[in-house]
N, C-alpha and C positions, 0 to 999 in steps of 0.2 A: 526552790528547785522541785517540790515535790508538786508542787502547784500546777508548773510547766510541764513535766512528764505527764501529768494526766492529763493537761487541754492537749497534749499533743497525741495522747492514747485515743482522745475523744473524736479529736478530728480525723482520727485514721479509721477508726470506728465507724463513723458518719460515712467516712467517701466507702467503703467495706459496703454500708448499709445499701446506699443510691448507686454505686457505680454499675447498674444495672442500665440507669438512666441513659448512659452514652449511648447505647444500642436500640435504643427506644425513637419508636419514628415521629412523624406531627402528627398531631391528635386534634381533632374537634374543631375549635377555634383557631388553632395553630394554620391553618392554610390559609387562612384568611391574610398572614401575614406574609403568604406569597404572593398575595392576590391584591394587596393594598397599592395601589398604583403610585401612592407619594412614598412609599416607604421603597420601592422598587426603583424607583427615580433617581437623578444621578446627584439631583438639588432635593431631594426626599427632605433633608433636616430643614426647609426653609418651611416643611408642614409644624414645626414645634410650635412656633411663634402663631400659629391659625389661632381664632378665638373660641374654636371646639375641642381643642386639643388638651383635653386635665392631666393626659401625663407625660410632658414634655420629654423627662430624662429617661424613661422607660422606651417610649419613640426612638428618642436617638440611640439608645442604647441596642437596639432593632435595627436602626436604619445602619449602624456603623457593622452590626454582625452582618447586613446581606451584603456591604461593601466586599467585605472578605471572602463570603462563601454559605450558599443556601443551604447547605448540608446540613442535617438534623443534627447530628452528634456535636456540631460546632456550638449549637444554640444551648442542648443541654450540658453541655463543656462549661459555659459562663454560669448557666444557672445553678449546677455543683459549686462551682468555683463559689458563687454567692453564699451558699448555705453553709459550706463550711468556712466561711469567712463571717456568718452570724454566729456559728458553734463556736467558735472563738471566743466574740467578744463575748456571747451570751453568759460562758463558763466564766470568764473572768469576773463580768459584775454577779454572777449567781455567788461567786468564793468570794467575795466582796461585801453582801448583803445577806448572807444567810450561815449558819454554822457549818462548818466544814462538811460532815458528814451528810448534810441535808444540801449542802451545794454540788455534790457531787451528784447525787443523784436524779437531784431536780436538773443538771447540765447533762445527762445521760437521758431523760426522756425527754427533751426539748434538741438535745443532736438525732438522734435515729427512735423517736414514738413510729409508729406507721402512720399518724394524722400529717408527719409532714412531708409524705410521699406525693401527694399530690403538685405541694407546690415545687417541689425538687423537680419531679418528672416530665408537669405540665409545662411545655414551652412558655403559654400565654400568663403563666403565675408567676415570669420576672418582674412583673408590677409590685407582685407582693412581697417579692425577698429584696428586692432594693430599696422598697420602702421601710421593712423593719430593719435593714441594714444601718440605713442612714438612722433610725428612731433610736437605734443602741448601741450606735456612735454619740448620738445625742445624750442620753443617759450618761453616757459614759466619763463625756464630758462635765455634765450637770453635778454627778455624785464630785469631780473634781474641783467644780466650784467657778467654774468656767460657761458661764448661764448665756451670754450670749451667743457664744460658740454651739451653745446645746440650740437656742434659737435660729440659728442658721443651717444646722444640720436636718432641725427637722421640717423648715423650709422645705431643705431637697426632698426629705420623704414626704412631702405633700403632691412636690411633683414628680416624684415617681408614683405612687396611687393615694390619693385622697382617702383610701379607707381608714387613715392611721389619725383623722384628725383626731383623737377621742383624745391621742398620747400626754397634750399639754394635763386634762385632766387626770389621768396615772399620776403627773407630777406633782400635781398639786395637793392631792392624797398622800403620794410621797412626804413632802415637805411636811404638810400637816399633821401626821404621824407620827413625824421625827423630829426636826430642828425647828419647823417653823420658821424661819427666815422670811425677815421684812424684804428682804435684797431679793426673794424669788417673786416681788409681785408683778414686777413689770416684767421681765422677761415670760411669763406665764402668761400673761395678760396678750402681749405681744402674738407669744403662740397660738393663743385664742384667737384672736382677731385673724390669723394667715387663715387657719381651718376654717375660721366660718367665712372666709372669700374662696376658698377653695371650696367649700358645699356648694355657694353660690354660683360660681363657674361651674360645677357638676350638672348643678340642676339643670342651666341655662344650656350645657351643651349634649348634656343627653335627651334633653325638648330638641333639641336640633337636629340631631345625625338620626337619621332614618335605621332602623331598626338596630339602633343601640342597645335594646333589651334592659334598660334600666328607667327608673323617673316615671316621665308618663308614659313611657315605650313601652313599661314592663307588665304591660297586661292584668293588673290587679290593681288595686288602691294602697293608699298608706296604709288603710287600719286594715283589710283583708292579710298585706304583708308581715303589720304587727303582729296579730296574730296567731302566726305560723311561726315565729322567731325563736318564742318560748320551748316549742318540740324542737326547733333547730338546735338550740343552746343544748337542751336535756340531751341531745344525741351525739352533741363534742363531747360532752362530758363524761356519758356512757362510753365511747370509743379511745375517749382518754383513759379510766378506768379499764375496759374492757375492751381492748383494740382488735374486736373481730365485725365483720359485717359493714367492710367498709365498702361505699358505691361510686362512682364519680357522678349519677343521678338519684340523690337520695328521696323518698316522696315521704312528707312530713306535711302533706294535706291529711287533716285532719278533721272528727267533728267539730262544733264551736265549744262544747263540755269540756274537753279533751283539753282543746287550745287556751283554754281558761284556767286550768287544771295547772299544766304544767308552766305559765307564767307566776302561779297562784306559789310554785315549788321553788319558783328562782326567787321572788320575791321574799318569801320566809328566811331563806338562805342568805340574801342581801343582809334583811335585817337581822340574823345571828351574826352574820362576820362582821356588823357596823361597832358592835358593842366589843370586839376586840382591835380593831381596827389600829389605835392609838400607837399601842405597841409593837406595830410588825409583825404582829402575830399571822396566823395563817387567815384571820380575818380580810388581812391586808390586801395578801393575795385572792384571794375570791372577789373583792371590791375591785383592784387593777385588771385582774381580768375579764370583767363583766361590765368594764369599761372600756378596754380595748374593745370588745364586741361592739359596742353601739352604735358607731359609723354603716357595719353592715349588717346586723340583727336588732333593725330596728324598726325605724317608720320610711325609712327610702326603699322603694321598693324593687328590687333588682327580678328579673326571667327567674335566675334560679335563687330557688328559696332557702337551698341548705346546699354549699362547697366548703370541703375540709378544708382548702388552704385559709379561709377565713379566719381560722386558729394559729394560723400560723403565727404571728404577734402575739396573738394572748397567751400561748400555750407556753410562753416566759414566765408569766407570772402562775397558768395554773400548774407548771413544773414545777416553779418553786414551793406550793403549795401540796406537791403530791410529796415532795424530798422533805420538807419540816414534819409533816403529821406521820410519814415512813421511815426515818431517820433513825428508831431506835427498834427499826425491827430487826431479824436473823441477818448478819451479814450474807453470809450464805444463799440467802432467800433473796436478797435483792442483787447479789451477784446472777443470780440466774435467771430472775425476772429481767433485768438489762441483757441478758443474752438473748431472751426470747422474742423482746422488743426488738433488737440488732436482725433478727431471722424473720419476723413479720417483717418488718422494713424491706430485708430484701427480696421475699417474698412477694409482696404488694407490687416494690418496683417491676418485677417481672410482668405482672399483668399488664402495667404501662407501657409493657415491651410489646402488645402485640392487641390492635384493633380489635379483634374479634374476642380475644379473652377480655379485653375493658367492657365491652357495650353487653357481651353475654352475662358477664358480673350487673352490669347494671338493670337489665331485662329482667335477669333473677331476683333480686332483691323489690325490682317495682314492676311487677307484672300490668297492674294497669295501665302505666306510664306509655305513650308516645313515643317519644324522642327515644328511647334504650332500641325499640325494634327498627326505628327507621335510622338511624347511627348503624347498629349490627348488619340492616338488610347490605348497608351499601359496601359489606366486606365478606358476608361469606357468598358462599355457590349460588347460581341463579334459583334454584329448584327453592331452596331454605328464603332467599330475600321475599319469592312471591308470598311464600306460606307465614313470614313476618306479618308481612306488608296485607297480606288478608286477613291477620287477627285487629290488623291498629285500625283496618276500617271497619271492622267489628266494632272495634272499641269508640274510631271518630269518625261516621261516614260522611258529616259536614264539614273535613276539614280538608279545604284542597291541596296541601301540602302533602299530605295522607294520599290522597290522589293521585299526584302525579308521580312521589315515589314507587307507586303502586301500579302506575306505567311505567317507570323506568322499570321497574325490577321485571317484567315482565317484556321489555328489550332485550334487557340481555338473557333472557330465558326464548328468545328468541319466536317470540310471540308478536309480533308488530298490531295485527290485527285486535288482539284482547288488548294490546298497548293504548292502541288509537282510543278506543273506549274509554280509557279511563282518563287520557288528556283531555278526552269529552268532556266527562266529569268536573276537571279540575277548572276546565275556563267557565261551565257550566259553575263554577261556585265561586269562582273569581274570575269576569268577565273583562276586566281590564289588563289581566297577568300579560304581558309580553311574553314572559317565558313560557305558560303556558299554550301561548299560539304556538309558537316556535315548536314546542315537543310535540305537539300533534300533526308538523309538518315535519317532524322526523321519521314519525309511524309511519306517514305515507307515504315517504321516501323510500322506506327499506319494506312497501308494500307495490314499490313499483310506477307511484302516482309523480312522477317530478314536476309536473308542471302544477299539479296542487300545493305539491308540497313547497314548490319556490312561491306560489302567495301567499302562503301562510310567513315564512320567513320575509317576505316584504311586509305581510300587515305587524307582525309582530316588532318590526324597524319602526310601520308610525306609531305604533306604543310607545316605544322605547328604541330612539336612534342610535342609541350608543352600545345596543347587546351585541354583544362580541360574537356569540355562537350562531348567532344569524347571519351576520356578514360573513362569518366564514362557511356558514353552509352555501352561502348564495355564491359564492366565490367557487366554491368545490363544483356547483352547477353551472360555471359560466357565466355567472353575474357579478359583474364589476361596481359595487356605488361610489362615490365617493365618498370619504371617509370623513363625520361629520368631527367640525372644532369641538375642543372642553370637552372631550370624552375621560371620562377617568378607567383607562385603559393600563396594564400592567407596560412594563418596555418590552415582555416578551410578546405579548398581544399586540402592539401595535409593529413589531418589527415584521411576526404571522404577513400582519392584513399588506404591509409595505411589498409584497416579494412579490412578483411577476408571473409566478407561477407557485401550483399548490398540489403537492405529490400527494400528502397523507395530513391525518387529521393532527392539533398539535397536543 
């Protein structure tokens, strides 16, 4: 009884923490899944079954929210719903496998730590809560003795996101620990074998989809990514430890000293926690958590090099680890540490409530960094996005991306003529950009040029026959084309270009 009043204290605590989140709009990534033209679709789920597709039940799980309603709050509605349906089971196996007073605590920083703000609040990090959903159901079942059940559960968290393949190894560690059971080898084995065909599917489909931002997409090599993994790790663990200075773009480039350094500090720590390892000790935990990591802090190289949801799965095990080695501290002290956690938490979630305080957190923390100013340019005042948008070409003048934000922002600052120049720039540094043609025949549209500005919106079509914002600009001029097949166009876009007639822009 006393068991169940605190999962139920914990879970209300949690939703207390995030319920910030309902109010929180789409972020970053998240439009994209406005813009996903099979997810938009009326036959969307018949995309699961594609052979690019690694995370089927995450998809449909998408495609079944926009059935209902594209509303923000809906999306983070299930994603709440998800986490506190992990705080759940998490508290259960934590009071399950750890001494009372060190399960408590370890299930009070894995429900509301501030590291798992991100994925609570982030629309696009249902990947990750459905996959350690389903990994600790799996456990769940496993510690029950129920090993193919736990086999099939963690199936589904494979396709819900592939990051979790590491989990059959936590098991195995598991087992080897404790009972050692001849009966875990095949189902273990089994598990192994699902993850290493879902790496293999990864690989093969992130080589495939055009800027995937992972594999070969992702702009760096394996060992350049290695690397950098080691500062990554050091700074969950910092933020675990020390939950301030959180970024949603953290920059963890580093020198190669540096990056040697701090592999050189996880490795040492591996092998202290290997020699206690046997008996559950907090050994245990360091080893299962720095195994959950490896799917994503490793040698596959993802765009971004360091995301706090990444923790989200390990921070099971290094919760457990923070509750054993704190367990015999002041009551008191750890009553009020959990209070503190619960208020960063909802503190944090508030940032996720508003574009401009996310991307300004991020600019602050990486001043060098790209991506923080060109994210922020595109949410505050026209005056502030140029003044952005002219440090990051400070910082990348060969980067045409850089460029053409750097025309837009100076659209809407209502500049067309300094606009035009810098779409100059951008095709000038990517000469085949489609979009690029296209915004320089917007400059000249709102500089009065229409009849330039509709070739450019035509040449920018033989680029690219399927850019939507060109056939409707050539439409808004009195140009009709027709509308070429196997465009991967959203339902709302294609309904746009269907209408007879075109009042205002969509």
């Amino acid at each position: 009884m006393v068991a169940l009043r605190f999962r139920i204290l914990l879970v209300a605590a949690a939703l207390l923490a995030f319920c910030g989140a309902l109010g929180a709009p789409f972020q970053f990534d998240d439009f994209s899944l406005l813009n996903d033209p099979a997810l938009n679709s009326a036959h969307g789920w018949n995309h699961v079954f594609t052979a690019t597709q690694t995370r089927p039940l995450t998809f449909l799980s998408f495609w079944v929210n926009l059935q209902i309603s594209d509303a923000p709050w809906t999306f983070h509605l299930v994603s709440l719903v998800l986490h506190l349906a992990c705080v759940w089971l998490a508290s259960g196996l934590l009071l399950e496998l750890l001494p009372l007073r060190a399960a408590w605590l370890a299930s009070a920083v894995f429900a509301f730590h501030p590291l798992q703000t991100e994925a609570v609040a982030y629309v696009f990090s249902r990947a990750t809560l459905l996959a350690a959903l389903f990994c600790l159901l799996s456990l769940s079942c496993w510690l029950k003795g129920r090993r193919w059940w736990a086999f099939g559960l963690f199936v589904c968290g494979l396709l819900a996101k592939e990051e979790v393949a590491a989990f059959p190894l936590f098991l195995a560690l598991l087992e080897w620990s404790t009972r050692r059971s001849k009966a875990a080898v095949g189902p273990i084995a089994a598990m192994c074998a699902a993850a290493l065909a879902a790496g293999l599917r990864t690989i093969y489909a992130t080589s495939m989809i055009a800027g995937s931002g992972a594999g070969t997409q992702a702009g760096l090599t394996s060992f350049d990514y290695f690397s950098y993994q080691g500062v990554a790790i050091l700074r969950y663990l910092q933020l675990l430890l020390v939950p301030i200075g959180f970024t949603v773009d953290a920059e963890v480039r580093v020198p190669p000293l540096a990056a040697a350094l701090a592999w050189g500090v996880i490795v040492v720590v591996a092998i202290l926690a290997w020699r206690t390892v046997r008996a559950a000790q907090p050994g245990f935990w360091v080893l299962g958590g720095l195994l959950l990591l490896l799917p994503s802090s490793s040698i596959f190289p993802a765009e971004d090099l360091a995301v706090d949801r990444r923790m989200y799965l390990p921070l099971f095990c290094f919760a457990a680890l923070f509750g054993m080695l704190l367990q015999k501290a002041n009551q008191k002290l750890l009553y009020g540490y959990a209070a503190l956690l619960l208020v960063l938490s909802f503190a944090q979630t508030r940032v996720w409530m508003s574009p401009e305080a996310l991307w300004m957190e991020a600019a602050r923390h990486a001043p060098s960094k790209i991506r923080p100013k060109r994210q922020l340019a595109r949410v505050v005042q026209p005056a502030q996005a140029v003044e952005l948008m002219e440090e990051a070409k400070r910082l990348a003048p060969e980067d045409a991306a850089v460029a053409t934000d750097l025309g837009l922002s100076y659209l809407r600052a209502n500049k067309p003529e300094v606009a035009l120049g810098e779409f100059g720039r951008a095709l000038a540094l990517d000469p085949n950009s489609a979009m690029a043609i296209h915004n320089r025949g917007m400059a000249l549209l709102l500089l009065g040029q229409a009849d330039a500005a509709k070739g450019d919106f035509a040449r920018a079509l033989e680029k690219d026959p399927c850019l939507f914002d060109a056939h409707w600009n050539l439409r808004r001029l009195g140009v009709v084309r027709t509308m070429p097949s196997g465009c991967a166009w959203t339902r709302r876009q294609a309904e746009l270009l269907q209408r007879p007639e075109i009042s205002s822009a969509p």
